[in-house]
MDAnalysis code that builds the backbone (N, CA, C; Angstrom):
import MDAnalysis as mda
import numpy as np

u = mda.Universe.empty(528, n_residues=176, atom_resindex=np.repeat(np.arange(176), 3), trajectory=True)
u.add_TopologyAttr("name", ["N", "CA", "C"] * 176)
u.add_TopologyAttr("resid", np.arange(1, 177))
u.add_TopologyAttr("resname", ["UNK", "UNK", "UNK", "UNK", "UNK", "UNK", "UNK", "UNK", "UNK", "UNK", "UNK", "UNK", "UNK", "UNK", "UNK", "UNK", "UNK", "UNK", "UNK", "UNK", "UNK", "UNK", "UNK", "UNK", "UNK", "UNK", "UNK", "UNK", "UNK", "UNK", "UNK", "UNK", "UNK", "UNK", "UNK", "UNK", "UNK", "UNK", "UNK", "UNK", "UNK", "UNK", "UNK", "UNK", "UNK", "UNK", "UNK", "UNK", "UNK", "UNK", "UNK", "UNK", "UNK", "UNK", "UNK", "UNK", "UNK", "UNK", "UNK", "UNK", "UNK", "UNK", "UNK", "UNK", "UNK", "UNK", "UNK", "UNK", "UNK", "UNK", "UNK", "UNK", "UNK", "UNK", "UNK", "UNK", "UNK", "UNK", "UNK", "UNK", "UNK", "UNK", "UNK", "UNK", "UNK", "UNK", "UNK", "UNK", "UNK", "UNK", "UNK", "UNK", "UNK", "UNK", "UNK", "UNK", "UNK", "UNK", "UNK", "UNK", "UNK", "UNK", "UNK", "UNK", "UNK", "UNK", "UNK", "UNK", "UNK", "UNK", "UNK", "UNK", "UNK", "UNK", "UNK", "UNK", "UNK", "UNK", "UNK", "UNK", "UNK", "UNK", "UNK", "UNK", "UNK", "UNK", "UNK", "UNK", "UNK", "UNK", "UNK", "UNK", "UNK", "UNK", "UNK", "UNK", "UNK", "UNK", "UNK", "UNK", "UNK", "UNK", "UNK", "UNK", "UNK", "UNK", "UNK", "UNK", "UNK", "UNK", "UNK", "UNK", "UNK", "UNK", "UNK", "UNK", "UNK", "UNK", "UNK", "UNK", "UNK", "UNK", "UNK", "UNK", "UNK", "UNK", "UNK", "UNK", "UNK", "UNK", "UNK", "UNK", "UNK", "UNK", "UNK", "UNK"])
u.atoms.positions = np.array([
    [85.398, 109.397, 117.022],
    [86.174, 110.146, 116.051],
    [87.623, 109.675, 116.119],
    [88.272, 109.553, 114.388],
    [89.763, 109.196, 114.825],
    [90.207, 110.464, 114.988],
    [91.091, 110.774, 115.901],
    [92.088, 111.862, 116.028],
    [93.445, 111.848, 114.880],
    [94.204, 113.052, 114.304],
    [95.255, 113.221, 114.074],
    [95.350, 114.355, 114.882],
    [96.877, 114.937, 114.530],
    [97.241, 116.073, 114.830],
    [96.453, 117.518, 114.890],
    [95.610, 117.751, 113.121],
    [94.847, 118.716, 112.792],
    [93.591, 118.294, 112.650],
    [93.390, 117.171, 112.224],
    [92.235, 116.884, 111.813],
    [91.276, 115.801, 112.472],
    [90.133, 115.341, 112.714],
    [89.695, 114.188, 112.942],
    [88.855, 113.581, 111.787],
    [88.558, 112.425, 111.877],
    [87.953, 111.316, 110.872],
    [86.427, 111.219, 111.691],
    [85.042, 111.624, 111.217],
    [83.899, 110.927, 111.925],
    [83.330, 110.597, 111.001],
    [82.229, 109.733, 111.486],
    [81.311, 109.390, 110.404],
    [80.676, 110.558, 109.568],
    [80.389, 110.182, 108.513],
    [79.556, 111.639, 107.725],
    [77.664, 111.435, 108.116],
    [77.663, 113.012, 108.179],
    [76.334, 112.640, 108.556],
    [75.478, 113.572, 107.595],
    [74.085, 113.447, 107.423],
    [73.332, 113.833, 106.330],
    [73.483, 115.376, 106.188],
    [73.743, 115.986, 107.876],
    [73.910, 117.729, 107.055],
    [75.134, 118.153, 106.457],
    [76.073, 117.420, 106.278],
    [77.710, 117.098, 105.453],
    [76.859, 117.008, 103.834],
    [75.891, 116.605, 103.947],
    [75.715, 116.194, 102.133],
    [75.763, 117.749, 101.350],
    [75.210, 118.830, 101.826],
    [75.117, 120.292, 100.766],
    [76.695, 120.473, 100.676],
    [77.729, 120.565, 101.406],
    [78.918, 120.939, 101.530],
    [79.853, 119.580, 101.029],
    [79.315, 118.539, 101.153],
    [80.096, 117.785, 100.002],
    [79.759, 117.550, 98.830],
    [78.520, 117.973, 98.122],
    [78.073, 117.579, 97.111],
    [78.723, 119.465, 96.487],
    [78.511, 120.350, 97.062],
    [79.166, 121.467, 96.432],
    [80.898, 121.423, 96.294],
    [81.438, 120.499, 96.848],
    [83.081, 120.514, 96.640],
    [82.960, 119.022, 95.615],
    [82.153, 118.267, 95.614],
    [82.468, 116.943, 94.506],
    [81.796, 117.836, 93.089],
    [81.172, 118.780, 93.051],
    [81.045, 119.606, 92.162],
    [81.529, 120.752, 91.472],
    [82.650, 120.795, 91.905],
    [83.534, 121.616, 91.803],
    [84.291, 121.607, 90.508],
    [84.356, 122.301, 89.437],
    [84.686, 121.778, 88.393],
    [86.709, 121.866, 88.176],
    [87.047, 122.350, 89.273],
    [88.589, 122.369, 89.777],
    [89.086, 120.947, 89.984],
    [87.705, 120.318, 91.081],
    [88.073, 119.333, 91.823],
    [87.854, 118.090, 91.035],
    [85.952, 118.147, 90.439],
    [86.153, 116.805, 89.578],
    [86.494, 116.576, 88.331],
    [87.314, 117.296, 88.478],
    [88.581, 116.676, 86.616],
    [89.226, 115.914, 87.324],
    [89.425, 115.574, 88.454],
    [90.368, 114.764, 89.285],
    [89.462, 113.206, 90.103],
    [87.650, 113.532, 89.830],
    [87.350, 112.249, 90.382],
    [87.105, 111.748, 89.518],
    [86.292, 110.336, 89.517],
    [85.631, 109.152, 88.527],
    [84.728, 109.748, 87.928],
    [83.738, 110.554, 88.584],
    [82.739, 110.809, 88.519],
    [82.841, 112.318, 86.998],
    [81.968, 111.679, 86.392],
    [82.424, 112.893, 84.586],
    [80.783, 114.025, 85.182],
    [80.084, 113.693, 86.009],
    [78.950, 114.879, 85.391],
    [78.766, 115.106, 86.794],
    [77.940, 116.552, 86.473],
    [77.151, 117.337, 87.392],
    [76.573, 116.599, 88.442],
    [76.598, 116.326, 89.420],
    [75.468, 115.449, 90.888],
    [74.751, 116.464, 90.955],
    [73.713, 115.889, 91.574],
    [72.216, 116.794, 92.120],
    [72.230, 116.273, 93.732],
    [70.999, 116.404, 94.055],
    [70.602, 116.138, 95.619],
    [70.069, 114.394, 95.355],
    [69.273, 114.220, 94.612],
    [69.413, 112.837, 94.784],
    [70.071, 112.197, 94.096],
    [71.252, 112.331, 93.146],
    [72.481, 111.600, 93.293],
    [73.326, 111.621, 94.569],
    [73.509, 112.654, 95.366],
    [74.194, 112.771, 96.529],
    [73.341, 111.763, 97.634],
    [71.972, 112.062, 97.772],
    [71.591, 111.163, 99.014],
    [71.266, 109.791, 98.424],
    [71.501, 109.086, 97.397],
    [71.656, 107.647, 97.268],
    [73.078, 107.116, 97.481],
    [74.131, 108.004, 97.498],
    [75.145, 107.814, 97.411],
    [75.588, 107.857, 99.130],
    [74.829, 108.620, 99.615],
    [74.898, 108.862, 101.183],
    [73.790, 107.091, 101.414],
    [72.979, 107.226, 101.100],
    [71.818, 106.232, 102.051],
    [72.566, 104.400, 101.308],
    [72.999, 104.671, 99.787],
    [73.102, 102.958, 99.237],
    [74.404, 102.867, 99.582],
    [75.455, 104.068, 99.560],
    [77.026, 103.774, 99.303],
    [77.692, 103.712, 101.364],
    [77.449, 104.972, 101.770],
    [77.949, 105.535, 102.366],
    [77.526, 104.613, 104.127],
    [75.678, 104.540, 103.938],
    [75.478, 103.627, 104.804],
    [75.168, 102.279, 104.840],
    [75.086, 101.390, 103.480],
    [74.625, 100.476, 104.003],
    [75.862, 99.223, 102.646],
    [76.878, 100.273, 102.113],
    [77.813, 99.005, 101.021],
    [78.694, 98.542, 102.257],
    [79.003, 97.424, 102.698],
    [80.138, 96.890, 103.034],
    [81.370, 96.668, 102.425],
    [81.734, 97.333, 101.254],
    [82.900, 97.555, 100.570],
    [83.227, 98.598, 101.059],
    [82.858, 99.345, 101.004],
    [82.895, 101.232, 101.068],
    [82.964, 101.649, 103.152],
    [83.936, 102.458, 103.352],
    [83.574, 103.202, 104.604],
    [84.243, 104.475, 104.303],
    [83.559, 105.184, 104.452],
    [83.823, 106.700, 104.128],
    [83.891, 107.763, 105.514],
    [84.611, 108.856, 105.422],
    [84.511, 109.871, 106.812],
    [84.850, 110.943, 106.256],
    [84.194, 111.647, 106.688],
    [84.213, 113.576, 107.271],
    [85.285, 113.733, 107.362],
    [86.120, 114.724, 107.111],
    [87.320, 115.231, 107.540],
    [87.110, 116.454, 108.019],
    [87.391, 116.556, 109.544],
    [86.950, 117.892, 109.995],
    [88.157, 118.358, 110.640],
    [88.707, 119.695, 110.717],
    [89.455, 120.354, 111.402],
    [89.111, 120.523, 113.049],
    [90.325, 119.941, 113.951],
    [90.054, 119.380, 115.604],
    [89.955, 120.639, 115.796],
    [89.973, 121.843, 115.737],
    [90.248, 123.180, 115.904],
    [88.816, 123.249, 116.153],
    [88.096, 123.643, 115.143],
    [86.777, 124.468, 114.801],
    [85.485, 123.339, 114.865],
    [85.947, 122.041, 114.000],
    [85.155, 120.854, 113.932],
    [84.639, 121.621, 112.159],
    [84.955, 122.316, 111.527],
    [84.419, 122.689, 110.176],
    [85.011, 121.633, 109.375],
    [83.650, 121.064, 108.401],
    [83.839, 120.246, 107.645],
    [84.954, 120.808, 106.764],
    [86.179, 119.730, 106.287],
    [87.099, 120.207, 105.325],
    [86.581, 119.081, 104.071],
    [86.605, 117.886, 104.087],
    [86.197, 116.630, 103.177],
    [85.557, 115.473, 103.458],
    [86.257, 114.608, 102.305],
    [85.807, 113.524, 102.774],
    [86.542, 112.585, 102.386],
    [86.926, 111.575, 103.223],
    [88.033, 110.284, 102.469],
    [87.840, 108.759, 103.378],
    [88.233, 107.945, 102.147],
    [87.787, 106.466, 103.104],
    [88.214, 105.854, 102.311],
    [87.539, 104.052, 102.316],
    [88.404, 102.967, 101.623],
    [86.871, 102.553, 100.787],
    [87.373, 102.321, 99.449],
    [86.286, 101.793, 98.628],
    [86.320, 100.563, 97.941],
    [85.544, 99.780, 97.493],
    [85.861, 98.417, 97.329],
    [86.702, 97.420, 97.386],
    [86.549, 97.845, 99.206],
    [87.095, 96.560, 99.928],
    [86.743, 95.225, 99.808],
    [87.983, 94.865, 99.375],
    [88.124, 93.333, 99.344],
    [88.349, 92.629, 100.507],
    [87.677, 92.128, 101.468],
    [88.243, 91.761, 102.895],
    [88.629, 90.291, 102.445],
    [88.414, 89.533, 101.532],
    [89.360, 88.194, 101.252],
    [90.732, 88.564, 101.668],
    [90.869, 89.198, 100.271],
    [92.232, 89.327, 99.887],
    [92.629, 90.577, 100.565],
    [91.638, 91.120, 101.439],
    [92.726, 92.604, 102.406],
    [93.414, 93.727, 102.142],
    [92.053, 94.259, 100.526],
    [92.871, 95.338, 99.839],
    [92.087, 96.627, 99.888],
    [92.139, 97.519, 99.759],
    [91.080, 98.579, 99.365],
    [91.298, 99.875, 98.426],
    [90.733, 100.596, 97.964],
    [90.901, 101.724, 97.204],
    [90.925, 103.088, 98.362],
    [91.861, 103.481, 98.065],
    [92.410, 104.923, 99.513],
    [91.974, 105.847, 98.198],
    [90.943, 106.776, 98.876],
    [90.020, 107.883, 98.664],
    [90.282, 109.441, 99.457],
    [90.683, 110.446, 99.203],
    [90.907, 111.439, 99.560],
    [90.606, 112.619, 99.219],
    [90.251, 113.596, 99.849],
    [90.033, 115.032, 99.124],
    [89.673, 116.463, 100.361],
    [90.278, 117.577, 99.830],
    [90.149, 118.378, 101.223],
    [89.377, 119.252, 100.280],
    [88.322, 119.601, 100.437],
    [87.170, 120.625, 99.635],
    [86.932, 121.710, 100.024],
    [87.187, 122.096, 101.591],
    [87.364, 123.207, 101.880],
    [88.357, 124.372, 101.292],
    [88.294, 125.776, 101.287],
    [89.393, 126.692, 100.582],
    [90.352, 126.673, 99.808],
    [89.712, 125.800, 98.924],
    [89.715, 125.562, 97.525],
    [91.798, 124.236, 97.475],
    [91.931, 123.754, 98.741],
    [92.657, 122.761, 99.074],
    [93.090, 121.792, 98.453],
    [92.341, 121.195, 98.191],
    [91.827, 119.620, 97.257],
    [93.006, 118.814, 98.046],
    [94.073, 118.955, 98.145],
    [95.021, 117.990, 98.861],
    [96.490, 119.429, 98.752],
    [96.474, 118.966, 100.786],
    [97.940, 119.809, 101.186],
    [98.444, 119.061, 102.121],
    [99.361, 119.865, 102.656],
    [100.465, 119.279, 103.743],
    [100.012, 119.062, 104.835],
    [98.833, 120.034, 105.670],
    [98.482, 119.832, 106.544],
    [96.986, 118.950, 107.059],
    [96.078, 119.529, 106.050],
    [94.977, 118.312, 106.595],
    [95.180, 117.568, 105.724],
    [95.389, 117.185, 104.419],
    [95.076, 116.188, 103.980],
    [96.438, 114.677, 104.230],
    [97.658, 115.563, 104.367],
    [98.372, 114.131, 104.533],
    [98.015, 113.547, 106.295],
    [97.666, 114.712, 107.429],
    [97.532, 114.247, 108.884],
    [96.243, 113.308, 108.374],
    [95.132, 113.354, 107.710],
    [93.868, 111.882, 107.246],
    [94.337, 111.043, 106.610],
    [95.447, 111.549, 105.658],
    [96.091, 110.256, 104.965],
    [96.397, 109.070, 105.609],
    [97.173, 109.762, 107.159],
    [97.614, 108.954, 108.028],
    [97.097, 108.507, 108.901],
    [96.265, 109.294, 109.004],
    [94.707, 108.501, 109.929],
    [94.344, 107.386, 109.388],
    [93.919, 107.704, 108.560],
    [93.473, 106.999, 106.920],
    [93.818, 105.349, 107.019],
    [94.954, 105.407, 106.898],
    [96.267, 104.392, 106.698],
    [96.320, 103.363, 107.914],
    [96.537, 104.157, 109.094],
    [96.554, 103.622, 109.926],
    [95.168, 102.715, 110.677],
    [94.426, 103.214, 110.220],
    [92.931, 102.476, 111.000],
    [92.819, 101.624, 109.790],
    [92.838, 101.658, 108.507],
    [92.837, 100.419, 107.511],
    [93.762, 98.896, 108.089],
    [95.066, 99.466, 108.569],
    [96.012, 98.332, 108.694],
    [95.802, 98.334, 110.084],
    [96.041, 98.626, 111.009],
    [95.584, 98.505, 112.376],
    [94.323, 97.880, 112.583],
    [93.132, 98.829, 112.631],
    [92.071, 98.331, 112.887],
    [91.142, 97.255, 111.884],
    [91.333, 97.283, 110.670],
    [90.433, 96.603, 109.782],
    [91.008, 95.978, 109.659],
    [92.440, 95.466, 109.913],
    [93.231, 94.223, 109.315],
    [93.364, 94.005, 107.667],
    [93.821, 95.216, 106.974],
    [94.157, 95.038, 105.786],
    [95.671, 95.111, 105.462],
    [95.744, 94.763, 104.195],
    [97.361, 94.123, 103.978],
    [97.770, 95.471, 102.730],
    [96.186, 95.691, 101.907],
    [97.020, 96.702, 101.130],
    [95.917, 97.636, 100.631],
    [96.696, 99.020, 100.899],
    [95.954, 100.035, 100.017],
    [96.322, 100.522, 98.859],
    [95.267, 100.813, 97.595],
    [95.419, 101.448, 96.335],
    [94.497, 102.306, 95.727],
    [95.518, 103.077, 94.769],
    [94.597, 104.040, 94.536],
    [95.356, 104.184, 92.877],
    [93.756, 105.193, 92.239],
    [93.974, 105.294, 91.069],
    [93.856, 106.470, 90.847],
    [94.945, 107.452, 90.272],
    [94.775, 109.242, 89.470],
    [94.885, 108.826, 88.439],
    [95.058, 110.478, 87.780],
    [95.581, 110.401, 86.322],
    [96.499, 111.488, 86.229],
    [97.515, 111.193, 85.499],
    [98.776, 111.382, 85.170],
    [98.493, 113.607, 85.492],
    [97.848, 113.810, 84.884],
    [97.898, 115.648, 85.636],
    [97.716, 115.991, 86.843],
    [97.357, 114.716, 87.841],
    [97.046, 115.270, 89.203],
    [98.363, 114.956, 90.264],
    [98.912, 116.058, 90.242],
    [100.048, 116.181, 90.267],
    [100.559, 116.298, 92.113],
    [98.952, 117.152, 92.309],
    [99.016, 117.270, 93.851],
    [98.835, 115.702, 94.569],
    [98.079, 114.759, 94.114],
    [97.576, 114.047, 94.748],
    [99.170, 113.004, 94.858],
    [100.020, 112.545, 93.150],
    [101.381, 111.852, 93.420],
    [101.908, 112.562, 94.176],
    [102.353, 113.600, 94.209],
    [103.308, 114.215, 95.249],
    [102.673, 113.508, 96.591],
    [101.552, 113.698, 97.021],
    [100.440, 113.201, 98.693],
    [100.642, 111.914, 98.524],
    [101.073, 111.186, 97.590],
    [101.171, 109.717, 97.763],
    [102.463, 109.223, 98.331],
    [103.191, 109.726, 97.570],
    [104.898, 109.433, 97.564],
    [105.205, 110.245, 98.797],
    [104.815, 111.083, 99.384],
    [104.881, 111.587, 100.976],
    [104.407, 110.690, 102.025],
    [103.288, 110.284, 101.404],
    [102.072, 109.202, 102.179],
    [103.337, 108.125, 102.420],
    [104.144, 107.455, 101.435],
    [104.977, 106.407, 101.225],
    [104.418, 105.434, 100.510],
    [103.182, 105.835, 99.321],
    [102.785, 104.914, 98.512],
    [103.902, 104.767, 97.494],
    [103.820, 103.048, 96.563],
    [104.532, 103.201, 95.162],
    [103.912, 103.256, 94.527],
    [104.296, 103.958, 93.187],
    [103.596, 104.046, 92.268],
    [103.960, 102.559, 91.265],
    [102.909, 101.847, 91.250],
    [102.928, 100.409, 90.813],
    [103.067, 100.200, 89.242],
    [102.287, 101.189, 88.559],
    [101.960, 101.064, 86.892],
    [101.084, 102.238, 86.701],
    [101.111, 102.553, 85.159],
    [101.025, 103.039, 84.488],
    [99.583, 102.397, 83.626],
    [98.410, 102.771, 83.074],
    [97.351, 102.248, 82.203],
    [97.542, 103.451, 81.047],
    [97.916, 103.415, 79.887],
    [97.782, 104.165, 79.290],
    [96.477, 104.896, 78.687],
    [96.236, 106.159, 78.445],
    [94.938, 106.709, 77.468],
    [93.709, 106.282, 77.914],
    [93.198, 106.081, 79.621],
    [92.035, 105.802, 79.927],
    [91.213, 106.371, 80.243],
    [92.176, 107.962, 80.432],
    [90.441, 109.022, 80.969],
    [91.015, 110.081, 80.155],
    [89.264, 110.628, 79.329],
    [89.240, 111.701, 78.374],
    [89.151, 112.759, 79.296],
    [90.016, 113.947, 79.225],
    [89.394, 114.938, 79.633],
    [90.034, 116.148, 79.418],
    [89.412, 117.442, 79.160],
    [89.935, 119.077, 78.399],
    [90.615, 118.398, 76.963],
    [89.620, 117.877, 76.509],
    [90.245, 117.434, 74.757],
    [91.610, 116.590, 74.786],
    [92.224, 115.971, 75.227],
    [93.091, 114.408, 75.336],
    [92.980, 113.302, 76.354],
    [93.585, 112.277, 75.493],
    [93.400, 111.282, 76.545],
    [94.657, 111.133, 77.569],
    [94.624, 111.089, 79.034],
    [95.196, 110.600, 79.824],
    [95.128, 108.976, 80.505],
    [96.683, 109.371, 80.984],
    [97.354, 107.863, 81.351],
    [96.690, 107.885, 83.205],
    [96.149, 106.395, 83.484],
    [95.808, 106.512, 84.979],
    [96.894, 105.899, 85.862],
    [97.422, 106.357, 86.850],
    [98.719, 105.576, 87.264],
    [98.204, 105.242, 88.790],
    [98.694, 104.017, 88.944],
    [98.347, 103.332, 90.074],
    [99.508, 103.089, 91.068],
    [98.797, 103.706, 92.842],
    [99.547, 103.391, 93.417],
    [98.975, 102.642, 94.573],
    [100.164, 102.474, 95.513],
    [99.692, 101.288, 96.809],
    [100.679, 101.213, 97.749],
    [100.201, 100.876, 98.937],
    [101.248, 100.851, 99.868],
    [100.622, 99.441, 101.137],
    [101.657, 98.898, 101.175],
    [101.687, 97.345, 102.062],
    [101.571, 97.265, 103.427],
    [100.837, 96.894, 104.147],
    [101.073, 96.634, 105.806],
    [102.287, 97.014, 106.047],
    [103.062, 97.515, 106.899],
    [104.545, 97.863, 107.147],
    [104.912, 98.629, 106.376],
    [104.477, 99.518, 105.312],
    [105.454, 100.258, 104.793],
    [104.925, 101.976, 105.064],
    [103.912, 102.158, 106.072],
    [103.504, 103.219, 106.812],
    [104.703, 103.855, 107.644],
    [104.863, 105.157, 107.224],
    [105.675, 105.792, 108.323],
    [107.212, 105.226, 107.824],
    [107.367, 104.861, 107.388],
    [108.859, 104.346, 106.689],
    [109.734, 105.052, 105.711],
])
């Protein structure tokens, strides 16, 4: 397990799937992922058995509170590029209705961050919202991501189109 302060990082394991598939279902939470529809149980366990254990792009973890060990989320790096040493930074606290705060989700951010550039030897992380998720820029620009660009009118959702804005942060610019 990685340690932070509040939280630790472990692998996810199959009895994590009812309690993450009920917070990626969350209709609070996924106006904020990729994902536009309802999951079931076997969308969740292909996503656990093709994504979770066996893509080498993808490493994903549990976010559990060091306190109790109660699952809070789940966050990791997704189509990793190990050429070029980049990945997509993935986050979310699903527990008590959270989605991203000060305390567990930026202490995994930094977990997060740090075992990407430390241990995996990557040069850069990125990530993609959309322009209403307001909690997650604020968690970035704390994190010490930049916000790189702007895609205009790419995700429909509550009747208009939104702008997706992209951010990233470089080997060395952790903790800075």
């Amino acid at each position: 397990m990685l340690k932070g302060e509040h939280v630790g990082l472990r692998a996810i394991e199959r009895s994590d799937l009812g309690m993450l598939l009920d917070y990626r279902n969350s209709p609070e939470y996924r106006r904020y992922f990729r994902e536009y529809r309802e999951l079931n149980n076997e969308h969740q366990n292909f996503w656990f058995e093709e994504i979770v254990m066996k893509d080498q792009k993808t490493i994903m973890f549990a976010i559990v509170e060091l306190e109790n060990k109660q699952l809070l989320g789940a966050c990791g790096l997704c189509y990793i590029d190990w050429i070029n040493k980049n990945a997509d930074f993935s986050i979310y606290i699903g527990a008590d209705g959270l989605y991203i705060d000060d305390e567990f989700a930026l202490d995994a951010g930094h977990i997060m961050a740090r075992y990407a550039f430390e241990e995996l030897g990557l040069h850069r992380l990125w990530a993609e919202i959309y322009d209403f998720d307001d909690l997650k820029a604020l968690f970035f620009k704390k994190m010490g991501f930049k916000l790189e660009g702007r895609h205009r009118e790419t995700h429909w959702s509550e009747g208009k189109w939104h702008d997706s804005l992209f951010y990233s942060m470089l080997h060395g610019e952790l903790d800075k």
